[in-house]
VOPAGU-2260 file (C-alpha; in pm, 1 decimal, decimal comma):
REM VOPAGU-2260
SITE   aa  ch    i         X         Y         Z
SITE  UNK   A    0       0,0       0,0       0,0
SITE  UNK   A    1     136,2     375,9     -79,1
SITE  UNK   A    2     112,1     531,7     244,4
SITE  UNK   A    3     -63,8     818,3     167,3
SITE  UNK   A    4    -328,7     631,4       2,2
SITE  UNK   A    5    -604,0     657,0     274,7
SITE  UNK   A    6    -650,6     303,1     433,2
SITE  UNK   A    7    -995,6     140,3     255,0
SITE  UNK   A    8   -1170,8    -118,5     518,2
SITE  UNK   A    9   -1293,7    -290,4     203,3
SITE  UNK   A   10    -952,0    -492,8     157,9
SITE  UNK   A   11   -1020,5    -619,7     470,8
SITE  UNK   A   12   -1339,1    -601,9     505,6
SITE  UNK   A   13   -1460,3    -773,7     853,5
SITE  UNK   A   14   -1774,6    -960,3     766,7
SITE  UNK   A   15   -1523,4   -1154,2     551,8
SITE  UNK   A   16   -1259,9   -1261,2     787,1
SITE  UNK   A   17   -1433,0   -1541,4     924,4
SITE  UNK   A   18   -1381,5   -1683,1     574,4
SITE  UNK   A   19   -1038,4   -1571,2     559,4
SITE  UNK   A   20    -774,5   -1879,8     453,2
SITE  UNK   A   21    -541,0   -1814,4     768,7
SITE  UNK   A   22    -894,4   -1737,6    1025,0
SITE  UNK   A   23    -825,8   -2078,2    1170,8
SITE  UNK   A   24   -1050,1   -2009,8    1485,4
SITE  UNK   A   25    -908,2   -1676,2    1605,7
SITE  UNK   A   26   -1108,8   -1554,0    1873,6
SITE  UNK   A   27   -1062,5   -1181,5    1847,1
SITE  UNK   A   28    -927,3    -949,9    1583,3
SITE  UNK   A   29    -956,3    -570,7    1643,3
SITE  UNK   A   30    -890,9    -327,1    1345,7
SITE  UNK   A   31    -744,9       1,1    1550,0
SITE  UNK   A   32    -734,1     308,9    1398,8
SITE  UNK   A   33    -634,6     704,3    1531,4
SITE  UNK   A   34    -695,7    1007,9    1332,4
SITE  UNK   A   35    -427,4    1233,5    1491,4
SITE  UNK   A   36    -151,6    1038,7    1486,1
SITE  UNK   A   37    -180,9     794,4    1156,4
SITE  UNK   A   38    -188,6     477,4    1349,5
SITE  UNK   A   39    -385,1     213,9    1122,8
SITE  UNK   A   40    -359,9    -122,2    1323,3
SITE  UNK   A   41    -439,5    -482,0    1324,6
SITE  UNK   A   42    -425,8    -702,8    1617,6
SITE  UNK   A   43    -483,5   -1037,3    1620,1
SITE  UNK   A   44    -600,8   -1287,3    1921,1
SITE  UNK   A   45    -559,3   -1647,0    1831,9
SITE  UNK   A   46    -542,8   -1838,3    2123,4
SITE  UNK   A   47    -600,4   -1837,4    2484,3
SITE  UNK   A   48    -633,4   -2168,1    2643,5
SITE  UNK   A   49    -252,5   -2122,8    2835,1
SITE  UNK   A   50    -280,2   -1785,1    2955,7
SITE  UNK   A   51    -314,2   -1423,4    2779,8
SITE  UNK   A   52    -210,6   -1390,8    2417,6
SITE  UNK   A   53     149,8   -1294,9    2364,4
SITE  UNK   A   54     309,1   -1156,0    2079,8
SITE  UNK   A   55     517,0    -906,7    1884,4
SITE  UNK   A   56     387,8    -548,8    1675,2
SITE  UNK   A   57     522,7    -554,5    1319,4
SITE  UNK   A   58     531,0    -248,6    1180,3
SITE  UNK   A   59     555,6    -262,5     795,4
SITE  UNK   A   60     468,1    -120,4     462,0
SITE  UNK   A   61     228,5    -323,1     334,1
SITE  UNK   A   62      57,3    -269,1      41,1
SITE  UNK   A   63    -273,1    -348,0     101,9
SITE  UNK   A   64    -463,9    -383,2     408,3
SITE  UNK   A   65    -560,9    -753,5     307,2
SITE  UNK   A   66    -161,4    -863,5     301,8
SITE  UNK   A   67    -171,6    -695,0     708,2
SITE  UNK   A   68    -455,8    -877,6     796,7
SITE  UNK   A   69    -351,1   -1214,8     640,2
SITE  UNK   A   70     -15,5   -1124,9     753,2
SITE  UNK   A   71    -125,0   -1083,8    1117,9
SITE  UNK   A   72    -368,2   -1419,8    1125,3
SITE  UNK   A   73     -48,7   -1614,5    1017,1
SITE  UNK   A   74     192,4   -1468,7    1283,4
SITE  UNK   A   75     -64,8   -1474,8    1564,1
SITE  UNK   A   76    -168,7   -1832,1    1497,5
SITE  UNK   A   77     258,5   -1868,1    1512,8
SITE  UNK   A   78     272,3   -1731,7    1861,2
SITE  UNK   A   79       8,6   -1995,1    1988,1
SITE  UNK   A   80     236,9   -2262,7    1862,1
SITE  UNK   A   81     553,8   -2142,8    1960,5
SITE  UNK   A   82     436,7   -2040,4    2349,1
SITE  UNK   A   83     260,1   -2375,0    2335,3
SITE  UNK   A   84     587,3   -2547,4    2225,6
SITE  UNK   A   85     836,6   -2356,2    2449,8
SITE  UNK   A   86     666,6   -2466,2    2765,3
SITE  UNK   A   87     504,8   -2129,8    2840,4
SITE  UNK   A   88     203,3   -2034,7    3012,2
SITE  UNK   A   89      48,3   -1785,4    2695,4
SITE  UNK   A   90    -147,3   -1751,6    2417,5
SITE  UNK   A   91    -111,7   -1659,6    2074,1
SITE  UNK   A   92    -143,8   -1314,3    1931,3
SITE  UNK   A   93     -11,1   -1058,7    1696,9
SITE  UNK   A   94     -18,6    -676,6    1661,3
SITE  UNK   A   95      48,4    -508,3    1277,1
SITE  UNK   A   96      80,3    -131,3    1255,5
SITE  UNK   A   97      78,4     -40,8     852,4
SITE  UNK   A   98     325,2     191,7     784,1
SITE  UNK   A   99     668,5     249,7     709,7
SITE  UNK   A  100     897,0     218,2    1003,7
SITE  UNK   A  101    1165,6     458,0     849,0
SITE  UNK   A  102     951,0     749,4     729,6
SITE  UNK   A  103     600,0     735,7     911,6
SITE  UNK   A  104     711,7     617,1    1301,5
SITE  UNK   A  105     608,6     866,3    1530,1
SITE  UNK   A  106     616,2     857,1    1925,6
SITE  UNK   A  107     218,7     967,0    1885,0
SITE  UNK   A  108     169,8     676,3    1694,4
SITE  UNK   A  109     332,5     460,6    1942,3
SITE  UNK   A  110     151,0     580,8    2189,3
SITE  UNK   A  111    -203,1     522,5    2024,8
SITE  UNK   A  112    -123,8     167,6    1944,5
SITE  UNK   A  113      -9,1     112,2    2327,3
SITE  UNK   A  114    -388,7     288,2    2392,5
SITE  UNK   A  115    -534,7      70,4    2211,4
SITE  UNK   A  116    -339,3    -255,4    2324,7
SITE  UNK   A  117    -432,0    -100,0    2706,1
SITE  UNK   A  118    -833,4    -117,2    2585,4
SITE  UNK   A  119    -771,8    -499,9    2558,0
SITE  UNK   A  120    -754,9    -534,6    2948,6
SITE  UNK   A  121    -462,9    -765,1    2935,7
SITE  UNK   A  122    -607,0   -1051,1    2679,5
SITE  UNK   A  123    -319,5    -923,0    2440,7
SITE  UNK   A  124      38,5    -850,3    2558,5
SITE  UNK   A  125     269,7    -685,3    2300,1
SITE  UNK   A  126     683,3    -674,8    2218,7
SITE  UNK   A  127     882,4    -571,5    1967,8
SITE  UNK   A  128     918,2    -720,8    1659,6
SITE  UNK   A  129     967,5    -600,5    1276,8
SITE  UNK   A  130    1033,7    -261,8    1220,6
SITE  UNK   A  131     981,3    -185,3    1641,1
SITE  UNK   A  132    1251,0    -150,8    1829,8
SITE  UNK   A  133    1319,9    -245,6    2233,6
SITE  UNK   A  134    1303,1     162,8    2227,4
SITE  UNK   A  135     976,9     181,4    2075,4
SITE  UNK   A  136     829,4     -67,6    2348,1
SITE  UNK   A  137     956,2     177,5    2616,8
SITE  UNK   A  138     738,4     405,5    2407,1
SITE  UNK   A  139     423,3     218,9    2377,6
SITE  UNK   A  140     450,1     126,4    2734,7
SITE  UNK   A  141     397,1     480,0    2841,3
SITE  UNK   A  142      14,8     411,1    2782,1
SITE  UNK   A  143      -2,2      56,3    2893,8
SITE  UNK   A  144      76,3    -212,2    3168,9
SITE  UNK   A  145      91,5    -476,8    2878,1
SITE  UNK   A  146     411,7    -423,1    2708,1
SITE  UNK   A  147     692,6    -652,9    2782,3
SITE  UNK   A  148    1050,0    -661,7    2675,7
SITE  UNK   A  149    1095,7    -353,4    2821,5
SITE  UNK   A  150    1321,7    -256,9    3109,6
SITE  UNK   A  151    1041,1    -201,2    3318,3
SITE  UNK   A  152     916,8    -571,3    3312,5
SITE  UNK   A  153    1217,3    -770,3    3235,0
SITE  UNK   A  154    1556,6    -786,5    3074,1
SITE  UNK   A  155    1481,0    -556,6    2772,0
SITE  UNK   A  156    1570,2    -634,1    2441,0
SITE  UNK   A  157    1501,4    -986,1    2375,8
SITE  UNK   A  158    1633,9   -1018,1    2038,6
SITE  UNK   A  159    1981,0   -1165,9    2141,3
SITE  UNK   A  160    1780,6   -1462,1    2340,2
SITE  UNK   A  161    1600,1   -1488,6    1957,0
SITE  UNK   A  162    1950,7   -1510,1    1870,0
SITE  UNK   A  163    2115,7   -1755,5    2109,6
SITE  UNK   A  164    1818,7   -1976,1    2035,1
SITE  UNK   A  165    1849,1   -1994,1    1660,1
SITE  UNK   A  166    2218,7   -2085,8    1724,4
SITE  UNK   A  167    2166,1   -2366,9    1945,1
SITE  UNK   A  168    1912,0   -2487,6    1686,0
SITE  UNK   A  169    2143,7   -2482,6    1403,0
SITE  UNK   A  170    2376,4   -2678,5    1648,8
SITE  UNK   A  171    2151,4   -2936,7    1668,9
SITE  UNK   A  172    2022,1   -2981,5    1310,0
SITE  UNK   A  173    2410,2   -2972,8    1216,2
SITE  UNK   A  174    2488,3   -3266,5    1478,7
SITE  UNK   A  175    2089,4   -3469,9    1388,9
SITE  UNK   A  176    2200,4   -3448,7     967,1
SITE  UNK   A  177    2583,1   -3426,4     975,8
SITE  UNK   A  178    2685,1   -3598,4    1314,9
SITE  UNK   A  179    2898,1   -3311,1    1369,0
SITE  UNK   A  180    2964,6   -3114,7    1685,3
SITE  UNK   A  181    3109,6   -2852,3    1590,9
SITE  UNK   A  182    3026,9   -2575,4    1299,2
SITE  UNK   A  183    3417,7   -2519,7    1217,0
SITE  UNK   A  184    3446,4   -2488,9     881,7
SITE  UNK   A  185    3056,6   -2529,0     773,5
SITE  UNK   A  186    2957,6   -2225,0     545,9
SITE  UNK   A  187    2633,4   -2082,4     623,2
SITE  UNK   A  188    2388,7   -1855,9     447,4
SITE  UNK   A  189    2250,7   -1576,0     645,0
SITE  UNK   A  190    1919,2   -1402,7     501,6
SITE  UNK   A  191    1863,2   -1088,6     684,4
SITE  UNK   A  192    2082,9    -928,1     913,6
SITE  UNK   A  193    1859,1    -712,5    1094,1
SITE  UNK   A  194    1924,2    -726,6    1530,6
SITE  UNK   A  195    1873,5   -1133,1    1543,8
SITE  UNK   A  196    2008,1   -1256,0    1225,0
SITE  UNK   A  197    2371,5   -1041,2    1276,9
SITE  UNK   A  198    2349,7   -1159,3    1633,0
SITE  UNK   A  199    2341,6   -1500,3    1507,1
SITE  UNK   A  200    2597,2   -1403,8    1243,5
SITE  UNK   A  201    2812,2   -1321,6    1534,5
SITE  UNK   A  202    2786,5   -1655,6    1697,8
SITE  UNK   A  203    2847,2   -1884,8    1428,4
SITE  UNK   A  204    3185,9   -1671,1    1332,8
SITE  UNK   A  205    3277,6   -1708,5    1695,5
SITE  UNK   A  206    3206,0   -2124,0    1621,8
SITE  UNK   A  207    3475,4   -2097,2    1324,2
SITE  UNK   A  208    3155,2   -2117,0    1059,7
SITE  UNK   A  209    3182,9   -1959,4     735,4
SITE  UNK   A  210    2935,8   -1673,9     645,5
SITE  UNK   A  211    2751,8   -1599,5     323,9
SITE  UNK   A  212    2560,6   -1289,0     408,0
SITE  UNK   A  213    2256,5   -1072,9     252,2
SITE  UNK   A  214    2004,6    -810,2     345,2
SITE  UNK   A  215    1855,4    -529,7     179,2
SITE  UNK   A  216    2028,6    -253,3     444,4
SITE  UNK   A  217    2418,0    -194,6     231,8
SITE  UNK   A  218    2512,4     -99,0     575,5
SITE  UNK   A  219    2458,7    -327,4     754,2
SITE  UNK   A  220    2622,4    -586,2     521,7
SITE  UNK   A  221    2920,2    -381,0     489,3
SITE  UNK   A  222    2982,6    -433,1     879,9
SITE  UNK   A  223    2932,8    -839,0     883,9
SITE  UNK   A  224    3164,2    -839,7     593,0
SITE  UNK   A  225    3402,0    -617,7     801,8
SITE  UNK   A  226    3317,8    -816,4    1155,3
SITE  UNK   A  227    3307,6   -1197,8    1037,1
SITE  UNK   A  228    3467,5   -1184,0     703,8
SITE  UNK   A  229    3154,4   -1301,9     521,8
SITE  UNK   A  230    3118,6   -1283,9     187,5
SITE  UNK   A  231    2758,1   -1131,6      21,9
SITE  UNK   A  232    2496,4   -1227,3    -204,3
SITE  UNK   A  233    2169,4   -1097,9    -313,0
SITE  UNK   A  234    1905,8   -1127,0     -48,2
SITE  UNK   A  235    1678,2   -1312,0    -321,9
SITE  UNK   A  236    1981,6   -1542,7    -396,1
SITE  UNK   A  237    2069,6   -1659,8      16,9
SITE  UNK   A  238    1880,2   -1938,8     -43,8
SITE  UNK   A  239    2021,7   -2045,3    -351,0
SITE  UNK   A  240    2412,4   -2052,1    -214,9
SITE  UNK   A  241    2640,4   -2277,2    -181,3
SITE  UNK   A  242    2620,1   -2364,3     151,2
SITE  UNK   A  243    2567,8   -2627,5     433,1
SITE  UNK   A  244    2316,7   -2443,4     628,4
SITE  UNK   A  245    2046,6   -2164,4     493,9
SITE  UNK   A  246    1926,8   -1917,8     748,7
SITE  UNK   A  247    1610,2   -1742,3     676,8
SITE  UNK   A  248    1606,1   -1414,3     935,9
SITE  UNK   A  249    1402,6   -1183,6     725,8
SITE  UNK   A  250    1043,8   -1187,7     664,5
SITE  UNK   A  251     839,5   -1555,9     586,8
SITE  UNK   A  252     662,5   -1754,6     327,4
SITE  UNK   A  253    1003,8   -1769,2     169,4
SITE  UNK   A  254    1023,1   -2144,1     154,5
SITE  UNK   A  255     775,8   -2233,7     -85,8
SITE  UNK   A  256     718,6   -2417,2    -444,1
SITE  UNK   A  257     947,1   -2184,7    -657,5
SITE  UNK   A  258    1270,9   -2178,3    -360,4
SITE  UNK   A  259    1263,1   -2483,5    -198,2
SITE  UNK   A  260    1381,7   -2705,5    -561,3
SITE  UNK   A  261    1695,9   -2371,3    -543,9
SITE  UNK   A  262    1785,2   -2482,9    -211,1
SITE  UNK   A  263    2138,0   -2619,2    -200,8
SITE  UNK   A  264    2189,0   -2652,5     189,8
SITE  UNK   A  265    2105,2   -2979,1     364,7
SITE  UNK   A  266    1966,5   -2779,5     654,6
SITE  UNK   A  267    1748,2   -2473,2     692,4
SITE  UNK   A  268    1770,2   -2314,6    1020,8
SITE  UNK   A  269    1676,6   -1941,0    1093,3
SITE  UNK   A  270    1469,4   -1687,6    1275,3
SITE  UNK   A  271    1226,2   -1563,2    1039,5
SITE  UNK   A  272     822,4   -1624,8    1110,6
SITE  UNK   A  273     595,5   -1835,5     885,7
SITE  UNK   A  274     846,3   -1930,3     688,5
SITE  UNK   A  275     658,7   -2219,5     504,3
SITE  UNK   A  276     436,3   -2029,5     223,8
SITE  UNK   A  277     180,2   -2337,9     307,6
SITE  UNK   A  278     217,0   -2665,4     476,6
SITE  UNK   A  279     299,4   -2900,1     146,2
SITE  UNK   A  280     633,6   -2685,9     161,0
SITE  UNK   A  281     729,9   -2897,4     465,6
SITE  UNK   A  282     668,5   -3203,5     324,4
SITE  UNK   A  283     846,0   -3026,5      -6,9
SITE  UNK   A  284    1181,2   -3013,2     202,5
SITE  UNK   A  285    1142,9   -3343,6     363,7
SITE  UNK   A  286    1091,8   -3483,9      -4,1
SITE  UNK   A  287    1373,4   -3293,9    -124,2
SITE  UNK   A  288    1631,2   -3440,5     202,8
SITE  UNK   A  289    1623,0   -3063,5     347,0
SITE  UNK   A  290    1616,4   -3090,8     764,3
SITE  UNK   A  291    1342,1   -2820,9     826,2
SITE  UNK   A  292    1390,9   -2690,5    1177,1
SITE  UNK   A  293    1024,7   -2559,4    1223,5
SITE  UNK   A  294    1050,2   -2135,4    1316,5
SITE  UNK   A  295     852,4   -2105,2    1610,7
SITE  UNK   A  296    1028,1   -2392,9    1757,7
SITE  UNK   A  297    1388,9   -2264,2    1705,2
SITE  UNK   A  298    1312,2   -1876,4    1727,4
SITE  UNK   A  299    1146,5   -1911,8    2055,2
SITE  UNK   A  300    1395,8   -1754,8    2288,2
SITE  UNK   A  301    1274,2   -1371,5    2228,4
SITE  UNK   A  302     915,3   -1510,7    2352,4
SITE  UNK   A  303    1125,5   -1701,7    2631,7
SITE  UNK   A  304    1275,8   -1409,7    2770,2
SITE  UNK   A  305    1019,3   -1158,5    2777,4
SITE  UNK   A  306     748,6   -1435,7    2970,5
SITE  UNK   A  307    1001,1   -1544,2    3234,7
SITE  UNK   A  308    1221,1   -1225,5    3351,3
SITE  UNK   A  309    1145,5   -1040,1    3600,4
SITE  UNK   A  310    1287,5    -680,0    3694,6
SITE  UNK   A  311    1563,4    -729,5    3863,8
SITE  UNK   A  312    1600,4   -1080,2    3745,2
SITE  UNK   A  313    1937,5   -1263,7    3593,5
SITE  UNK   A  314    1911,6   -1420,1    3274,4
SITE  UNK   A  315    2007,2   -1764,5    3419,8
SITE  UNK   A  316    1663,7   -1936,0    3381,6
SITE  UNK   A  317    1574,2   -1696,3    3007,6
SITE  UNK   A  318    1935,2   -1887,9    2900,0
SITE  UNK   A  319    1851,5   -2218,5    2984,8
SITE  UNK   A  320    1509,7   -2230,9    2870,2
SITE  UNK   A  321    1645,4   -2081,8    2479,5
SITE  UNK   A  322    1959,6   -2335,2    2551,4
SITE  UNK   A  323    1735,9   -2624,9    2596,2
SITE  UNK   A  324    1557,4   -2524,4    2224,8
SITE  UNK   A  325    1819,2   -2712,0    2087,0
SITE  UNK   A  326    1663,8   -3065,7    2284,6
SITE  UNK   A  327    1331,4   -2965,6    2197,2
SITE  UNK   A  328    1412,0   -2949,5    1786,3
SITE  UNK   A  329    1634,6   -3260,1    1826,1
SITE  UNK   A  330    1325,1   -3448,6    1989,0
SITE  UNK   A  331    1109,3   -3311,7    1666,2
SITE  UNK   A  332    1362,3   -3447,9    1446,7
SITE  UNK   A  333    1398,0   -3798,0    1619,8
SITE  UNK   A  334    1039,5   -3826,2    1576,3
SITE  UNK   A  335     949,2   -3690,6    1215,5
SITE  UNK   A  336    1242,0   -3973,9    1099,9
SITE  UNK   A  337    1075,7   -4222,8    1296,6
SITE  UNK   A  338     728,7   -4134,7    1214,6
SITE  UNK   A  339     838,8   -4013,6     804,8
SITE  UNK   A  340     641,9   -3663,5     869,5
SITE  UNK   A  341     767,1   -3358,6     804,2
SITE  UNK   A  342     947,9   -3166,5    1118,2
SITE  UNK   A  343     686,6   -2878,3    1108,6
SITE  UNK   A  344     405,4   -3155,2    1109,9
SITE  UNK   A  345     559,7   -3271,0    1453,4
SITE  UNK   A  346     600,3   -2919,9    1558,9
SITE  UNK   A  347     289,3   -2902,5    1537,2
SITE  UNK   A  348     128,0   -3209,1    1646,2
SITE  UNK   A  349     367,0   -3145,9    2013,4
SITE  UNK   A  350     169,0   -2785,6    2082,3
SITE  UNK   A  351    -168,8   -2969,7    1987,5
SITE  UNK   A  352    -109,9   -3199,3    2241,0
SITE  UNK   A  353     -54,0   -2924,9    2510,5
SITE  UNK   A  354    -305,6   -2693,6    2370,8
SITE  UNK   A  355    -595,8   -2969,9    2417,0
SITE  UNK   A  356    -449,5   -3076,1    2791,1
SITE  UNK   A  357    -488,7   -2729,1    2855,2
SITE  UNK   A  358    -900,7   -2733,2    2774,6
């Protein structure tokens, strides 16, 4: 969507949504919207059998309000997954602000979205995520009790627990597929290099793993090339390099029918959401031999930190919960080869399980 086009409810128009493809029996969606300062919002409640719905705000430019809405069904139904896989005690939801987080982000805008997150009463509890910063949340928090990942609530900036989990997930796909335990000398291409993905960057250079790096900031390529000694590609060509391991830490639906017969890596392993385009891409990368470490499992440990810390707290227990990701995807993996399913399948079929305990 231009962003001065005025936003038209008809592309997402809510008598539809209950027939919306990614609906899949949200119980709340609120469209937000504030005059003064811009804010045109979306936030989505998909789950809350284990507690409140928790999630991140994405701002982004989309271009129409359908891709927002579809956009935020996909990611909140993600976040009941991934708290119901990590062990926590939350639903899933998802907040979307449409607009563009260089040029239209405004601390009035942040503001209104935290008002209208506050008119929730608690059902939804919001973070950071795409185009928000830990900053932002400090923002947003200023009108209401339900933003986390601030300094107020917890340990702040959970993007390098996002991090530290993808890592330890790449660990174990490398040592489940290549028996290896160590990543000396194993090339990896990153996709994205926003907070999490050069975060992870940073850890696998530390491991003695090669880096093939991309993202559509010049900048902040320049500096991993500088840091780690990567080389670069294309952000549309990441997936396509020679490598061992593919890391997707950009935005999802980038494994699907035309990428996944490019990939070249054995393994994908990264922090973006949704990155399946449907479900038949998991199966797609089982078919093809690719070990699929499912996203919400292995980029759990932003959601990790922000549920269990405290103020005041250490990190000790946020570390070993986003440590012990790499058990949880290694028990996924055990199974889908025993069972011949694909890994998200599995994924999936472990946060049923808790989600109908739970009823």
């Amino acid at each position: 969507m231009n962003i001065s086009t005025p936003y038209r409810v008809g592309d997402a128009d809510p008598v539809s949504v209950f027939d919306h493809p990614e609906f899949k029996d949200h119980e709340q969606i609120v469209f937000g919207y504030d005059a003064a300062s811009g804010l045109k919002t979306i936030i989505a409640i998909h789950d809350t059998r284990l507690g409140p719905a928790a999630g991140g705000c994405r701002m982004w430019r989309y271009d129409t309000g359908a891709a927002a809405l579809t956009d935020a069904l996909r990611l909140s139904r993600g976040m009941t997954y991934k708290n119901a896989l990590a062990g926590l005690d939350l639903g899933g939801g998802k907040a979307v602000i449409i607009a563009d987080p260089r040029t239209d982000k405004s601390e009035q805008m942040l503001e209104a979205f935290g008002v209208q997150v506050e008119r929730l009463g608690g059902r939804y509890r919001t973070a950071e995520d795409v185009g928000i910063s830990s900053a932002d949340m400090e923002v947003v928090a200023r009108k209401t009790a339900h933003a986390l990942g601030t300094a107020q609530t917890g340990l702040g900036d959970p993007s390098p627990y996002t991090a530290l989990g993808v890592f330890e997930g790449i660990k174990a796909a490398v040592q489940f597929r290549l028996r290896r335990d160590d990543l000396a000398g194993l090339t990896v291409s990153i996709q994205g290099l926003g907070n999490v993905g050069f975060a992870v960057a940073r850890f696998l250079h530390e491991t003695g793993a090669r880096l093939i790096v991309s993202d559509i900031n010049a900048t902040s390529v320049a500096k991993a090339v500088e840091a780690f000694g990567a080389r670069t590609c294309e952000p549309a060509e990441a997936h396509r390099a020679d490598a061992d391991v593919f890391c997707p830490c950009a935005l999802g639906a980038g494994l699907n029918s035309l990428t996944i017969p490019e990939i070249r890596a054995g393994i994908v392993a990264g922090a973006a959401n949704n990155q399946l385009a449907s479900d038949t891409d998991g199966t797609r990368l089982r078919d093809a031999g690719i070990l699929y470490a499912p996203d919400y499992a292995i980029n759990a440990g932003g959601i990790i930190s922000i549920a269990l810390a405290g103020p005041g707290d250490t990190d000790a227990l946020v570390r070993e919960k986003t440590i012990a990701i790499g058990r949880t995807l290694t028990r996924i993996f055990e199974r889908a080869e025993a069972e011949r399913r694909p890994t998200q399948a599995i994924a999936d079929t472990l946060a049923q399980e808790r989600l109908s305990a739970a009823v």
